[in-house]
N, C-alpha and C positions, 0 to 999 in steps of 0.2 A: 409522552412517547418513551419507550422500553430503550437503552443502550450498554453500552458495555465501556468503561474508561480504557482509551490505549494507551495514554501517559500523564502523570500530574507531578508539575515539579512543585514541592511545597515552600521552596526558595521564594521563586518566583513565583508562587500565585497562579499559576493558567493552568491547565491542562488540553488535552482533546478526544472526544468521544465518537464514535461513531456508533448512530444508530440503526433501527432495524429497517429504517428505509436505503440504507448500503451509503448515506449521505455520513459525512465529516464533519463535527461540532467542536467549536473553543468554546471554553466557559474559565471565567477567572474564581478568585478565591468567595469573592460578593458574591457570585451565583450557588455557593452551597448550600443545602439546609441540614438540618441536624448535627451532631457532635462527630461522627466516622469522618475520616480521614480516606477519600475513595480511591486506591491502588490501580494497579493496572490489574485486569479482566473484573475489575468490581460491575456486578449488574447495577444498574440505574436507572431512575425516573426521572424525566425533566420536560422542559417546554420547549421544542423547537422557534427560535425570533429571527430568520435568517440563516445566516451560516454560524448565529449564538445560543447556544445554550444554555436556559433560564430555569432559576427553582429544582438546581442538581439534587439530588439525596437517596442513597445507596439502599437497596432494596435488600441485597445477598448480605451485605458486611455485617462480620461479626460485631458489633460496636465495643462489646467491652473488651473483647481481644485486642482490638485495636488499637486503645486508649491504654489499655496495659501496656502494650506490645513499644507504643510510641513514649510513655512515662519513661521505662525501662533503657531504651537506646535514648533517649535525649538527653540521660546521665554519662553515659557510656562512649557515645559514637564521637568522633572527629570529622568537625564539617569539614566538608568535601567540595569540589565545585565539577563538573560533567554530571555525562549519562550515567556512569558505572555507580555514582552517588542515586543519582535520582532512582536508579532503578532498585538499588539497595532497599532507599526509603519506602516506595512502593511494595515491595516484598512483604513487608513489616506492617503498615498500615493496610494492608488490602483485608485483611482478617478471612480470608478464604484459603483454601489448600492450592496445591502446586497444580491441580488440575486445571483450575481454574485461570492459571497465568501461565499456561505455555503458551507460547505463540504460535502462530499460522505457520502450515507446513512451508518449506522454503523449497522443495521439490521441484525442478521443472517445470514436470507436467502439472503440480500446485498451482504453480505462476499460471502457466495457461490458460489453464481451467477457470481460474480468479477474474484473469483478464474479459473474458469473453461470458461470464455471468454475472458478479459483484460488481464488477471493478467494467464494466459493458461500457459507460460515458464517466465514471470518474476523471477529471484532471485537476482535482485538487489537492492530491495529496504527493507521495515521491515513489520512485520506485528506482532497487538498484540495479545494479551491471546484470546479477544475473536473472535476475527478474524478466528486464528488456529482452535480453537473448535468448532465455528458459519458453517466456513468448513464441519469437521470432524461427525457434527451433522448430518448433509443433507448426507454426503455423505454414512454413515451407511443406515441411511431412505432409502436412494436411493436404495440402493442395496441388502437393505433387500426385499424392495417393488418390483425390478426386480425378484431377487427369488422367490417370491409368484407368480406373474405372468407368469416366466418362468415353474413353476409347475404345475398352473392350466392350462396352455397351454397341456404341457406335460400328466396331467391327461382327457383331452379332446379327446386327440391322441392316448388316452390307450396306451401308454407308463410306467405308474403304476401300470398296472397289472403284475398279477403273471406269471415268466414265460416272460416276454418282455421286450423290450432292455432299458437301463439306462435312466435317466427322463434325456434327453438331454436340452430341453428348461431352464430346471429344473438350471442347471451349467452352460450355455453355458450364456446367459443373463447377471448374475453379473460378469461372468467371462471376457465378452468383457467390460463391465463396470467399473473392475475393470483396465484395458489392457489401458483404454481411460482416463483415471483420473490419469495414474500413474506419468506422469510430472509434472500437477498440483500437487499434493500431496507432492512432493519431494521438489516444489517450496514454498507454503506454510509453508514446514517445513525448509526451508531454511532461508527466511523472517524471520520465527519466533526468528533464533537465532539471525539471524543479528541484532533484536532489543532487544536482553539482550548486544549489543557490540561484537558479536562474531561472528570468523570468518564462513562462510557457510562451508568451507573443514570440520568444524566439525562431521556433518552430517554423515560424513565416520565411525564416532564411531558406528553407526550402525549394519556396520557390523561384530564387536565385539560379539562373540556369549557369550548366557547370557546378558550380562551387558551394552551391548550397543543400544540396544532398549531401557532398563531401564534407561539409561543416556540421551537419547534424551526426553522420557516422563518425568523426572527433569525440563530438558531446558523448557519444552513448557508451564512448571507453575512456572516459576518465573517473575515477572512483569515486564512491560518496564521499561529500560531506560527513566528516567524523562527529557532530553535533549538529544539535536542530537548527534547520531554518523556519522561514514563513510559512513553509506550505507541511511541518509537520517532523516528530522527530525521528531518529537514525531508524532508517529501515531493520527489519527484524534479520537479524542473521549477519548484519557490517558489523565486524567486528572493532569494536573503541578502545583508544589506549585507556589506559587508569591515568588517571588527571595525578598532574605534578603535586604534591605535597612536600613544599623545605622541609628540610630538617630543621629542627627546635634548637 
């Protein structure tokens, strides 16, 4: 299967991929093949085993840029410990152009649109502040906007006159809208805890009457996790301090 690397820390040995089925892959250092060193947006072949990824090795990477590029800074650089290092190292080792390693727009309407195609049943990965509400923004709009329309349909049909039967377009519209959004929604909110660290069973607090709608709206404003957890690392656009380095 074809993927793309989102992060490889070479510290640590792991990375994770996502492939062209929209599914999330970890694979450690043991699963690479060949001498490239794979960056983040590095194209990739490998074997799907689960949620692990077997027999990595980089299809796009430059390899002798690479191995220059990593000869070169392994004289030079000062190890580091965070994201601001790993990302560095990635730059370096990826042996592709900057094209290749922007990340996904962070736009609103971006999020949205992600949620409700790619991103349709993911809950494995994280997703941050404004991701969840970049979401939740559109999805109000939407369904405010289907209502309006399901009523001026309705009021076309004289359906709102006096005396004749309930403005069906009127309910029926956001109602399948809401019926078709409801996985996404659950998934975004899912994400969202995974990147305060926490596990997605939480989510069940929900159904806690009173208090637990009000626990989850908590969850969904407190900021990310400034490094990786379990479920994947710093969403694209949270901005990370630069890790403490003493003075010599």
């Amino acid at each position: 299967m074809r993927g793309e690397v989102l992060h490889y820390d070479q510290a640590q040995g792991f990375g994770f991929i996502v492939g062209v089925d929209g599914n999330r892959y970890t694979f450690a250092r043991e699963d690479l093949r060949g001498t490239a060193i794979p960056g983040k947006g590095t194209q990739i072949e490998f074997q799907p085993s689960g949620s692990q990824a077997r027999d990595v090795f980089a299809i796009h990477a430059q390899v002798g840029v690479a191995q220059t590029a990593a000869a070169a800074t392994s004289t030079t650089s000062v190890p580091q410990f965070g994201r601001r290092s790993s990302d560095q190292e990635t730059a370096v080792f990826s042996g592709v152009g900057a094209a290749a390693t922007e990340p996904s727009s962070t736009g609103l309407w971006s999020y949205f649109w992600r949620a409700l195609t790619v991103n349709y049943v993911t809950f494995r990965t994280r997703a941050r502040r404004k991701e969840y509400w970049g979401y939740y923004l559109f999805w109000a709009i939407s369904a405010v906007a289907l209502a309006i329309i399901g009523f001026a349909i309705d009021g076309a049909l004289g359906n709102l006159d006096a005396g004749m039967e309930e403005p069906i377009a009127g309910f029926a519209l956001p109602g399948l809208f809401v019926l078709a959004t409801l996985l996404p929604s659950i998934a975004v909110t899912i994400r969202r805890i995974h990147d305060l660290g926490l596990s997605g069973w939480f989510y069940l607090l929900i159904l806690l009457p009173y208090v637990g709608g009000l626990i989850i709206f908590v969850f969904t404003l407190i900021p990310s996790q400034k490094h990786e957890n379990k479920w994947g690392p710093v969403p694209v656009g949270v901005r990370v301090p630069p890790p403490f380095v003493p003075a010599a």
